[in-house]
C-alpha positions, 0 to 999 in steps of 0.5 A, a space after each residue: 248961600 246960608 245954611 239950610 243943612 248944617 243946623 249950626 253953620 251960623 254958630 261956627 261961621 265966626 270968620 270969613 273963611 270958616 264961613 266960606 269952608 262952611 258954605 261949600 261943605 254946604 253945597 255938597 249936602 245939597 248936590 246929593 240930597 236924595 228925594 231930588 236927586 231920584 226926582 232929577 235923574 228918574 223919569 216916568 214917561 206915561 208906562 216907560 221908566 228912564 233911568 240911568 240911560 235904559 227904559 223899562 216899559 211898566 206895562 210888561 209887568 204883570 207887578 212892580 215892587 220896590 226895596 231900599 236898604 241903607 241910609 238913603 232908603 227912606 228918602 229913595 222910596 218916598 220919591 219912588 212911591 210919587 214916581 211909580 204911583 198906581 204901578 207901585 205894587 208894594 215893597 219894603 224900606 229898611 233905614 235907619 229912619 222911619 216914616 209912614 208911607 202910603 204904599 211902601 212899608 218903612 222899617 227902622 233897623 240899628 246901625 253900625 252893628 247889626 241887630 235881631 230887630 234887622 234880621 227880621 226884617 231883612 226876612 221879610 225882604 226875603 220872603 219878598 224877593 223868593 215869591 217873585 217871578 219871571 214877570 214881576 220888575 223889582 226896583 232896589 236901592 242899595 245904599 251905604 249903612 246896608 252891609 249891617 240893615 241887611 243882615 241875614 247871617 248864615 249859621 252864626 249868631 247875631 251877636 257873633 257877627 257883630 263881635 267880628 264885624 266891631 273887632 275888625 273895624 277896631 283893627 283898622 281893616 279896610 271897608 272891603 275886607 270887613 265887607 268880604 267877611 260879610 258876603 261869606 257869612 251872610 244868606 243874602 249879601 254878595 249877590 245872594 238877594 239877586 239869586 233870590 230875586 231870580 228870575 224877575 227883572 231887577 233894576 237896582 241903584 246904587 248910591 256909593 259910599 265905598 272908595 272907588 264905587 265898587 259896586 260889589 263892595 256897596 252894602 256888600 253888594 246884595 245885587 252884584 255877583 261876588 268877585 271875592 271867595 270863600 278863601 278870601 274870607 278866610 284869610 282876612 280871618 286869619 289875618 286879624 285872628 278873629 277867632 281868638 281874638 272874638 272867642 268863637 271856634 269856627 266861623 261858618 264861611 260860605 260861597 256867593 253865587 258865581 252862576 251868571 244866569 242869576 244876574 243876566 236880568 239885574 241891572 246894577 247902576 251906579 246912581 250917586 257918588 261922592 263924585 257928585 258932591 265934590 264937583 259941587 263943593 269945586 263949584 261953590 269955592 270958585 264962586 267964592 273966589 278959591 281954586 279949587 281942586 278935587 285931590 283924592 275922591 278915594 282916600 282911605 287911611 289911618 284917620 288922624 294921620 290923614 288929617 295931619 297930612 292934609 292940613 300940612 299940605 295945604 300951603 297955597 295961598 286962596 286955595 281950596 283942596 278937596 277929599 272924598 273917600 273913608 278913613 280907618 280908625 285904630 281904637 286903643 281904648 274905649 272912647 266916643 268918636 267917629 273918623 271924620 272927628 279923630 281925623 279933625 282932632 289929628 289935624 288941630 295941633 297942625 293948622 296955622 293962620 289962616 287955615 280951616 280944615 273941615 272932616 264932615 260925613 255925608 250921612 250927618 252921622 259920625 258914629 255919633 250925632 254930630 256930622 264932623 268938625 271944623 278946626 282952625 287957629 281958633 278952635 285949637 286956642 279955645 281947646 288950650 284955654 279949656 285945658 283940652 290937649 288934643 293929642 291926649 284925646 286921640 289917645 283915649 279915643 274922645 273925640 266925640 268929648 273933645 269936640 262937644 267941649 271945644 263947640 267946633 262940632 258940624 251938626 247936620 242931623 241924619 241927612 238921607 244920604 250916603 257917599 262916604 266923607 269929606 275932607 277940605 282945607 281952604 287957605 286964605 
């Protein structure tokens, strides 16, 4: 297959079946490499746009707008732009990358933590949305990376937004609660871009990287109507003692629009899953003569605990298990690292002769440049003979450092994609 993808899968292949775990983690990057999969599953036929089983007649359109959010914005729009061409109004990215596009405004917001820089510009999105009319079609996409791009807080300061959102995340809260918190402190998650839309025609795809492809928790769910409450958000509050804990005294919570008349003219699809990409990676590990299973696509769980549990399962003989979904991560002291690592590193001290366990993100972007890591009986002898313990590096919070010494690290760069991570074990 060779690796296109991952930068320095040539590097790390030094087995057969490192090799092997590699060239299937290699074939899910490639089953969900946005710009194709838009120019696969999105037609325009002469004024009929085709997508996701429903037609939109461009020509009813007096204008035609596009916004993307998330980390497959970029890619999303500049397949969009060849799509749409000359119905293409205008319209906004807002992304982690940039480019310069013909028609379409690229912006470059931070990430994972929300920023001045963001909420200007999700302004401007803003100002789009609320200048629309009953005959104007707006195209979203709505990807992972969106919740902290799309910032918009309600009465609080960015910075306050980000010490709750850093501090729920380090108490290992579960992406729907810190999303939920989110919706009740926003001006425009939790459906409120689709209140602003009203009442044009919205056709918004969404790309998931949320376990269990709730759509209203994707990106916090901009376009969707909001199921959680303003008492949710509070409890989840109280639960974590974010007042005292962030030294705030009070924290704004508002209502999401629960009137249906808001969304009658959304049409939320659910475009790509991490689904996609596991059927895939199933694919390339039967050609390589594994079976292959997809356990779990919507795992969730302390990081380092799951790693240990998946490389202790993994006992059957040319066998391929396969994971999806997004971990949590207890930080007890200030490190560098992100899950798919600190769940590599919980696994190392575990693996066994002829074992490769594999945590990789989708997006190439594990809270730091590398994608993930790789571990096996070598990686965890070469840590010895560097003097690194992995188990000291779990508890100081480096497995960012770890990896990097060790050279087991997956780099793939920003990949333009998003449907949360991966988690493989292959036995030989």
């Amino acid at each position: 297959m060779g690796f296109s993808i991952i930068k320095n899968g040539a590097e790390l292949a030094t087995t057969t079946l490192r090799e092997h775990a590699l060239e299937i983690l290699e074939a899910g990057y490639r089953a969900i490499l946005t710009k194709e999969v838009v120019r696969s599953e999105v037609e325009i036929d002469g004024k009929v746009l085709k997508v996701g089983g429903q037609l939109f007649h461009l020509n009813a359109y007096e204008r035609i707008f596009f916004v993307g959010i998330g980390k497959c914005a970029l890619d999303a729009g500049e397949a969009f732009e060849e799509k749409l061409g000359a119905f293409l109004t205008d319209g906004i990215i807002l992304d982690v990358r940039g480019a310069t596009l013909r028609k379409l405004r690229s912006q470059v917001g931070t990430h994972p933590f929300p920023s001045e820089t963001n909420i200007a510009i999700t302004k401007s999105i803003a100002d789009l949305a609320e200048g629309l009319t009953d005959r104007d079609l707006l195209i979203t996409v709505i990807s992972g990376g969106g919740s902290s791009l799309l910032c918009l807080p309600n009465d609080i300061s960015c910075d306050t937004l980000t010490a709750i959102t850093k501090s729920l995340m380090e108490q290992s809260a579960t992406i729907a609660e810190v999303n939920t918190v989110r919706k009740h402190t926003s001006r425009i998650q939790g459906g409120q871009f689709a209140r602003m839309a009203y009442p044009a025609t919205v056709v918004s795809l969404i790309f998931s990287d949320v376990p269990g492809n709730d759509m209203s928790m994707i990106a916090s769910g901009p376009t969707v109507m909001d199921p959680t409450t303003a008492e949710d958000a509070h409890a989840i509050l109280s639960k974590y003692n974010i007042a005292e804990k962030c030294g705030i005294p009070r924290c704004e919570i508002i209502e999401t629009p629960k009137e249906s008349m808001y969304f009658e003219r959304v049409h939320n699809l659910l475009f790509v899953t991490n689904v996609k990409a596991l059927e895939a990676m199933k694919s390339a590990a039967a050609q390589l003569g594994y079976a292959a299973r997809i356990e779990n696509a919507e795992l969730q769980g302390e990081a380092q605990d799951i790693g240990k549990q998946l490389v202790l399962e993994a006992t059957e003989p040319k066998t391929c298990r396969l994971f999806g979904g997004e971990t949590t991560v207890t930080v007890k002291k200030p490190g560098k690292g992100g899950r798919c690592q600190v769940a590599v590193l919980g696994a190392l001290p575990h693996v066994k002769k002829g074992q490769v366990f594999i945590g990789a993100t989708s997006d190439g972007w594990d809270n730091t440049p590398f994608a993930g890591a790789i571990a096996d009986e070598a990686t965890l002898a070469h840590a010895k003979e560097l003097g690194m313990d992995p188990l000291v590096a779990l508890e100081e919070n480096q497995a960012y450092a770890f990896f990097e010494k060790v050279g087991s690290h997956i780099d793939t760069g920003r990949t333009g994609a998003n449907v949360s991570d991966w988690y493989l074990t292959l036995t030989e």
